[in-house]
N, C-alpha and C positions, 0 to 999 in steps of 0.2 A: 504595462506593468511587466516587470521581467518576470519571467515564470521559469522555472526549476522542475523538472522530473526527477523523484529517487526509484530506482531501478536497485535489483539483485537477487540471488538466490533467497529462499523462505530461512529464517531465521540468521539473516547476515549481517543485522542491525543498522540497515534503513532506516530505522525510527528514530535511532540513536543519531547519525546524521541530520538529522533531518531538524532536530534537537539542537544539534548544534549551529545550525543557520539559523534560527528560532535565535539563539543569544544576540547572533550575530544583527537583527533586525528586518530578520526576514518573516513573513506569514504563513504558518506553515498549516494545510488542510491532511488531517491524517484520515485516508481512505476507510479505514478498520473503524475506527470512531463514528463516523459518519455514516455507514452500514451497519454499527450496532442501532444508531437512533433509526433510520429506515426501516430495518427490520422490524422494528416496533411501533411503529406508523398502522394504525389500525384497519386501513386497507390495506397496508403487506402484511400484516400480522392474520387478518382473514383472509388473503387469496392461499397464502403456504398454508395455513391448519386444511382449507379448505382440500388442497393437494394434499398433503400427507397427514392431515389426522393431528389431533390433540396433541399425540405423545411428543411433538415440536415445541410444548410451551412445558414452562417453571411450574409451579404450585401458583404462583401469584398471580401469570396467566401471560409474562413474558417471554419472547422467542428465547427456546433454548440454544444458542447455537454450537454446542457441542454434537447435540440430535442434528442439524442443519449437517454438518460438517462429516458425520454417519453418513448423512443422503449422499450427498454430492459429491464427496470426495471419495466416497465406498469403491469396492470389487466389482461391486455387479455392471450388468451390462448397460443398466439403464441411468449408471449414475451421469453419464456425458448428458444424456436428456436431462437429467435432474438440475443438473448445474444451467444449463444454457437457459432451462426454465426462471431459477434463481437469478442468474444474470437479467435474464430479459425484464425482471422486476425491479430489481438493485438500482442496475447502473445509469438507466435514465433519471431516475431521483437524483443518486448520486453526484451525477455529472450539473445538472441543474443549481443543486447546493453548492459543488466546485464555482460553476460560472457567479451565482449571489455574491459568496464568499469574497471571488476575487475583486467582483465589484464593487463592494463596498469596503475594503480595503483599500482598491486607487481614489476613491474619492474621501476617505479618510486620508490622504495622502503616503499610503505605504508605496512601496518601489516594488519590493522581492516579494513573490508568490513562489510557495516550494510544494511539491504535490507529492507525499507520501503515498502511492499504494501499488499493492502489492503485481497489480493486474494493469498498470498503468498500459503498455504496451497491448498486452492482447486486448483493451477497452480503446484501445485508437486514442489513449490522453494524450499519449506524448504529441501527438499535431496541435496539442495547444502549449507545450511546453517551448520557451530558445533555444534551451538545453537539458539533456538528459545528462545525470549523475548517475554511476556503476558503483555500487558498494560489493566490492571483490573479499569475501572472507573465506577461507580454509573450512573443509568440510569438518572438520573433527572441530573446528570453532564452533561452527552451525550447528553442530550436534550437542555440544553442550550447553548453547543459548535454549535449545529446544526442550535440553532435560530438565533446566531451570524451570520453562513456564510448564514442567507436569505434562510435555507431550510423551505419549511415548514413541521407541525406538524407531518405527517406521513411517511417524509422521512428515518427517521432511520429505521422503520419496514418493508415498504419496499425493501430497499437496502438489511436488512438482512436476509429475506426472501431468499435471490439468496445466499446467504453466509453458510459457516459451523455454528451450531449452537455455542453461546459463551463456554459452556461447553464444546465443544469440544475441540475447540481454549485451553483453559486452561488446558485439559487435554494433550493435545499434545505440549504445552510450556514445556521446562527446568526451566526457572524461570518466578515468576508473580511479576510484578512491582506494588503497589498499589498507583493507581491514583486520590485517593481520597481525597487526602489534599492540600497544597499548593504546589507551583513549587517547593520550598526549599526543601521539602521533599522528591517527587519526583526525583529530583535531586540528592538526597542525599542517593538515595535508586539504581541509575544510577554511580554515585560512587563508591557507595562498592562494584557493579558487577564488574566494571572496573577492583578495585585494587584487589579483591580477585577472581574474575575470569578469566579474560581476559589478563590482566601482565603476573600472571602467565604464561600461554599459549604461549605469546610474547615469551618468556626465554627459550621454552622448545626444 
C-alpha cells in the first residue's frame, strides 16, 4: 500500500492537505484524532490522572487536553519529562491503530494510505512512509490559522519548541507543497502529485 507522510510547521494546514488526498481516494489516518480516542482509553486515562492528578479530566471525567498541553508543552523544567512520559503512552497505541488501519484498508482493496501527524518524524513514522509531503506555509499564515482555533499568541512557538526544527522537516520531505496562496492552488499543486506521482506507483 502506498503510504504518504504529511509533514510541516504547527498550524500550516496539514490536515487540509491531507483532506484533499482524502477526495482524491486516498485513506487518510489523522494522528490528533487518534490521540484524542487514546487518551480516553481507560488505561491511559488512569496512568495520566494517576501522574498528574484529577485536575487533567472534564466534569464528565474525560481527558482534558488543553490541561495535557499546560503539562507538556509548559516552561517548566520538567515539561521535556512530562512529554516523553505522554509519548511513551500515546505513541505505541497510536502506531498499532496506524498499522490495523492500514491493514484493513489493503485488504478492502484501497491503494493510498496518507498519515497526518504532527510528530510523524520525531515518532520514526515516516520509515513506514514511500514518501514524505512538506506543507510549507508563511508564518503570519500560521499565526492566523492558530488565532482562528482560540490559540493564543505564543502557542505556535511553543508547541514548536518540542518539535524538529522546520528546516529540518523540509529537508527531510521528498516533496514541498507551497501553502501560501489560495486553497485552489494548493490544491492544484495536490493534483499534480497525485497524477504524476502517486498513479504512477498505483500501476507499478
Amino acid at each position: 500500500m502506498f503510504t504518504i507522510g504529511i509533514v510541516g510547521g504547527v498550524a500550516s494546514g496539514k490536515s487540509t492537505v491531507a483532506e484533499m488526498f482524502a477526495e482524491l481516494g486516498a485513506v487518510v489516518f489523522h494522528a490528533d484524532l487518534i490521540a484524542h480516542d487514546v487518551l480516553n482509553r481507560e488505561e491511559v486515562r488512569d496512568a495520566l490522572v494517576a501522574r498528574w492528578g484529577p485536575a487533567i479530566l472534564h466534569a464528565d471525567g474525560s481527558i482534558n487536553r488543553a490541561e495535557i498541553a499546560k503539562i507538556v508543552f509548559g516552561d517548566t523544567a520538567d515539561a521535556d519529562d512530562e512529554r516523553t512520559y505522554l509519548e511513551s503512552v500515546v505513541h505505541p497505541m497510536a502506531l498499532r491503530t496506524i498499522d490495523d488501519m492500514r491493514e484493513r484498508s489493503a485488504r478492502s482493496g484501497q491503494q493510498v494510505f496518507v498519515i497526518d501527524a504532527p510528530l510523524l518524524l520525531e515518532a520514526n513514522w515516516d520509515s513506514d512512509c514511500d514518501m514524505v509531503v512538506m506543507v510549507e506555509t508563511p508564518d503570519e499564515q500560521r499565526a492566523a490559522n492558530a488565532a482562528r482555533r482560540g490559540w493564543p499568541a505564543d502557542e505556535i512557538s511553543r508547541r514548536e519548541e518540542t518539535q524538529m526544527p522546520i528546516s529540518t522537516k523540509r529537508h527531510r520531505a521528498d516533496v514541498v507543497f507551497d501553502n501560501s496562496g489560495s486553497l485552489a492552488e494548493t490544491r492544484n499543486q495536490v493534483d499534480v502529485f497525485w497524477r504524476d506521482v502517486v498513479v504512477p506507483q498505483l500501476g507499478a
